[in-house]
VEXDREN-2710 file (C-alpha; in Angstrom, 1 decimal):
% VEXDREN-2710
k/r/px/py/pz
1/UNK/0.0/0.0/0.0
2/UNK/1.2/3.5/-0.9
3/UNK/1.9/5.9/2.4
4/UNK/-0.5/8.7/1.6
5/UNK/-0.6/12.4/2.1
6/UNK/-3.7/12.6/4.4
7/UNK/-2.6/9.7/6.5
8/UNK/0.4/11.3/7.5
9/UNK/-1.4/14.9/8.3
10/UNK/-4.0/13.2/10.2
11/UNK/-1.3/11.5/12.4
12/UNK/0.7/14.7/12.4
13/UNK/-2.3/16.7/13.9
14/UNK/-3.4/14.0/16.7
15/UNK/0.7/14.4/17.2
16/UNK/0.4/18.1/18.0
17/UNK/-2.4/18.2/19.5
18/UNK/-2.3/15.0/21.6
19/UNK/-5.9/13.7/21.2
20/UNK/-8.0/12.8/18.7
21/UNK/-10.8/15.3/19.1
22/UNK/-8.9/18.4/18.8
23/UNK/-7.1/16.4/15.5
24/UNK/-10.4/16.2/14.6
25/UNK/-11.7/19.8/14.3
26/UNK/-8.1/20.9/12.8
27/UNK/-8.8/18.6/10.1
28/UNK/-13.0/18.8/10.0
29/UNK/-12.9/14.9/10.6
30/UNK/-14.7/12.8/13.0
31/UNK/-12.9/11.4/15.9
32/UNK/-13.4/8.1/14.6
33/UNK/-12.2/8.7/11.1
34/UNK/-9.2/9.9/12.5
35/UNK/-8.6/7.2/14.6
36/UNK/-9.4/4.9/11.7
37/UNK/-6.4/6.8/9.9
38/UNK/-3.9/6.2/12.5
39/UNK/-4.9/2.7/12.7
40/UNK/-3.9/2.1/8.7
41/UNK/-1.1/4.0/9.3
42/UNK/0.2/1.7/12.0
43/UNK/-0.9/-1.1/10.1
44/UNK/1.1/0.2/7.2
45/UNK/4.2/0.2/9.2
46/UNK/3.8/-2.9/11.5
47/UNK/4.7/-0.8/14.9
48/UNK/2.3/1.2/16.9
49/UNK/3.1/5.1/16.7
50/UNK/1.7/6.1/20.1
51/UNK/2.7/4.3/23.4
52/UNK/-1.0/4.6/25.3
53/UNK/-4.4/5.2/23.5
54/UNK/-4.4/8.5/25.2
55/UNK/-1.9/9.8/22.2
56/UNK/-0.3/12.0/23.8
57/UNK/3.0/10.2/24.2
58/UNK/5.1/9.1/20.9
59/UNK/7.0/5.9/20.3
60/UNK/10.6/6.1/19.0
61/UNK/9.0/5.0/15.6
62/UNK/6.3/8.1/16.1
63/UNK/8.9/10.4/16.9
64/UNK/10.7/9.7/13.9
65/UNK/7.9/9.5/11.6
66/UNK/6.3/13.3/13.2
67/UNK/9.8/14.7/12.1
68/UNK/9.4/13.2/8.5
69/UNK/6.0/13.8/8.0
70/UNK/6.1/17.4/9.3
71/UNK/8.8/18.2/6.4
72/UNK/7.3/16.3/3.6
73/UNK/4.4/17.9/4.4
74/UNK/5.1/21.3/4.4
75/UNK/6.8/20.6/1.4
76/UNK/3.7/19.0/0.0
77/UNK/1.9/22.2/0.7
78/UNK/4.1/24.4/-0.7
79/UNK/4.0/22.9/-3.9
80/UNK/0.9/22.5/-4.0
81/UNK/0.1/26.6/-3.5
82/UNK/2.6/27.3/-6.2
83/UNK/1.1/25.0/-8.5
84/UNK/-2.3/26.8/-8.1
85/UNK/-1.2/30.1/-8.0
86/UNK/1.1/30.0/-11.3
87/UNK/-2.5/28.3/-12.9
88/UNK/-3.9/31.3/-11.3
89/UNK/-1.1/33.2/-12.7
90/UNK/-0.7/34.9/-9.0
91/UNK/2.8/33.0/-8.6
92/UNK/5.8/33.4/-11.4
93/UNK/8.3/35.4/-13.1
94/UNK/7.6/37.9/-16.1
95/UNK/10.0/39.0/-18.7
96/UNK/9.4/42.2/-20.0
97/UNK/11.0/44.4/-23.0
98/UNK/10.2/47.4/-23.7
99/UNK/11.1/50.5/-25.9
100/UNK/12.2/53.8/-23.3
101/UNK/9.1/56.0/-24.0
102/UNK/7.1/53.3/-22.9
103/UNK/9.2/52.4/-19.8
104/UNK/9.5/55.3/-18.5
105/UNK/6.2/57.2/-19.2
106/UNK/3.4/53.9/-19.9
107/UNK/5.2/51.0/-17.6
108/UNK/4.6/52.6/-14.2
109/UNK/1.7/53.5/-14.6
110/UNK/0.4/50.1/-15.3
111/UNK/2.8/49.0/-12.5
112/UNK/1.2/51.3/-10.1
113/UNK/-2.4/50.2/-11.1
114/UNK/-1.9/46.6/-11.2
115/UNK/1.0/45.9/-8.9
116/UNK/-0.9/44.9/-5.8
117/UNK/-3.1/42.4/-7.5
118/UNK/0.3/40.4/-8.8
119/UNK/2.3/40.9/-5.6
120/UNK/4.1/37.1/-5.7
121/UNK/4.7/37.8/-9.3
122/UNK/8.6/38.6/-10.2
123/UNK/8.4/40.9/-13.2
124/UNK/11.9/41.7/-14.8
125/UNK/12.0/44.8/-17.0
126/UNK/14.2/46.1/-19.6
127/UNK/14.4/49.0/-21.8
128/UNK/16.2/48.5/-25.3
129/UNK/15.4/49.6/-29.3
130/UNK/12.4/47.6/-31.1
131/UNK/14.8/45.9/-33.2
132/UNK/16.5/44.2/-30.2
133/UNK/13.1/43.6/-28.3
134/UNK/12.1/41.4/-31.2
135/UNK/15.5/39.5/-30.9
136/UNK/15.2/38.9/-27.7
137/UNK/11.6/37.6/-28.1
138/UNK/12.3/35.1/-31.1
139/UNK/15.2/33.5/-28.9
140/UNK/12.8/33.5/-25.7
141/UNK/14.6/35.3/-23.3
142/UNK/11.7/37.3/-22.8
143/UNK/8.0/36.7/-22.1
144/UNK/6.6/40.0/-23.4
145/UNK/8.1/43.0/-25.7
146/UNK/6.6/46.4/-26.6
147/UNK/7.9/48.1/-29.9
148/UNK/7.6/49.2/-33.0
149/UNK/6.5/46.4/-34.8
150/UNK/8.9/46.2/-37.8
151/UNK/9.2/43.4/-40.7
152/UNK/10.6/40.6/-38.7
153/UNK/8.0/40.5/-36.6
154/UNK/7.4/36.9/-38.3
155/UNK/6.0/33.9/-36.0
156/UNK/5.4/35.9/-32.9
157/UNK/1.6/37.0/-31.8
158/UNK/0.8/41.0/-32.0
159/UNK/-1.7/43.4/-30.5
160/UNK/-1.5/47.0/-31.4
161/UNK/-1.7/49.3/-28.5
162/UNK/-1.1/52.7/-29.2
163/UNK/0.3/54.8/-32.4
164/UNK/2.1/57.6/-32.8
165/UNK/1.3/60.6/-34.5
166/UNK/4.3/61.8/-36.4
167/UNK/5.2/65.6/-37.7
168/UNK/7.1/66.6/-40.8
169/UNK/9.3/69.4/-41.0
170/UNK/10.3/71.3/-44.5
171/UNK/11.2/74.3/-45.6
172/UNK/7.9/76.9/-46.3
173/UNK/8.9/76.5/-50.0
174/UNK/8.2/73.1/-50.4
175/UNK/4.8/71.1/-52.0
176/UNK/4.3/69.5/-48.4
177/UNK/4.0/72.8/-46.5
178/UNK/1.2/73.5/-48.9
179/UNK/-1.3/70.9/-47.9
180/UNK/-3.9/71.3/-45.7
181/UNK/-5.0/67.8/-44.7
182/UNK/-3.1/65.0/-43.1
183/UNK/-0.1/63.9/-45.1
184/UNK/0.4/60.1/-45.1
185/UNK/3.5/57.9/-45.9
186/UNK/2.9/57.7/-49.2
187/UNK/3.1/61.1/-49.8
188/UNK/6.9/61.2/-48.2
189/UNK/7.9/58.0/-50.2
190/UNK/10.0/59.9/-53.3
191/UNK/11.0/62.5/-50.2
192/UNK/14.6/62.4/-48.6
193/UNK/14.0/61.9/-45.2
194/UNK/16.3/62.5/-41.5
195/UNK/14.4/60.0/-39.6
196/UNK/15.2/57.3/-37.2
197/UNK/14.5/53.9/-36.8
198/UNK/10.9/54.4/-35.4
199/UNK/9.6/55.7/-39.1
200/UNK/10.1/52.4/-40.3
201/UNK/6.5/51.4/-38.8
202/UNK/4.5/54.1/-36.6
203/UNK/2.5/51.2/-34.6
204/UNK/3.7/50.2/-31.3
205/UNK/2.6/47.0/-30.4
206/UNK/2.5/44.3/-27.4
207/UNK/3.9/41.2/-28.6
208/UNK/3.4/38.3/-26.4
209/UNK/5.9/35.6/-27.0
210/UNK/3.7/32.1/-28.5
211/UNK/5.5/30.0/-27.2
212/UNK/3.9/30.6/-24.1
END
């Protein structure tokens, strides 16, 4: 027969306790069903655990077996509260990546907002360009990125968040500073342009990593 969990709580709490009806109400048995665990306990290991039917004094064999089952069972518990919470997603560590206008003006205020209701939750951030956000995500060292979503952006889930609205600056002689309405990318496509690396694409994104 395999030892079980509960058989070793229920003898741990008649243990502490030292009698069978306070073991009882810690676990929300009966007095009998407790004793009737104890007794396949015993059974189990051929030697009584208790030296009087009182059960407030341990054998050498209960002693040992208190000491045992007190770890294994606080380790039980533990795993069992991390399993839950990381399906809960209460419990874990998160890897985030973000570009520096959105770590230092978006990211804490989210943090500040949300913080409390994910306080065993590590979360790991780090500020770097687009380009190297989407490296780090299609080699899974992180677990979420926020950037410019460029071309190689291939395999890896997207959700647009925000955009941009960007200004162009010419010279009052030019056909652009003649126009009234908006003026689109298409319109700067035979223009030479100073620019940086974010007028490659003027969506910013959240792109969670699929593997996950």
């Amino acid at each position: 027969m395999a030892l079980k969990i509960e058989l070793l709580r229920g003898f741990a709490a008649v243990a502490r306790s030292g009698n069978l009806s306070d073991a009882a109400g810690i676990l929300g048995r009966t007095p009998s069903a407790v004793s009737m665990m104890l007794k396949q306990l015993e059974t189990h290991l051929g030697e009584p655990l208790f030296e009087t039917d009182r059960k407030n004094r341990l054998t050498a064999l209960g002693a040992f077996v208190l000491e045992q089952a007190e770890r294994e069972l606080q380790q039980y518990d533990t795993m069992v509260k991390a399993i839950e919470g990381y399906a809960k997603a209460t419990h874990g560590h998160v890897r985030i990546a973000t570009v520096p206008s959105v770590a230092g003006t978006v990211m804490p205020l989210v943090f500040s907002r949300h913080i409390s209701d994910f306080e065993h939750v590590d979360i790991e951030l780090r500020d770097m360009d687009s380009i190297s956000v989407l490296h780090e995500l299609s080699r899974e060292r992180i677990d979420i990125g926020i950037a410019t979503l460029g071309q190689n952006s291939s395999g890896l889930h997207s959700q647009h968040l925000l955009s941009d609205a960007f200004g162009v600056i010419c010279t009052r002689n030019h056909p652009l500073a003649q126009e009234r309405g908006k003026i689109d990318w298409d319109m700067l496509q035979n223009e030479r342009l100073i620019a940086n690396s974010l007028s490659a694409e003027h969506q910013c994104r959240t792109i969670p990593d699929t593997a996950r």
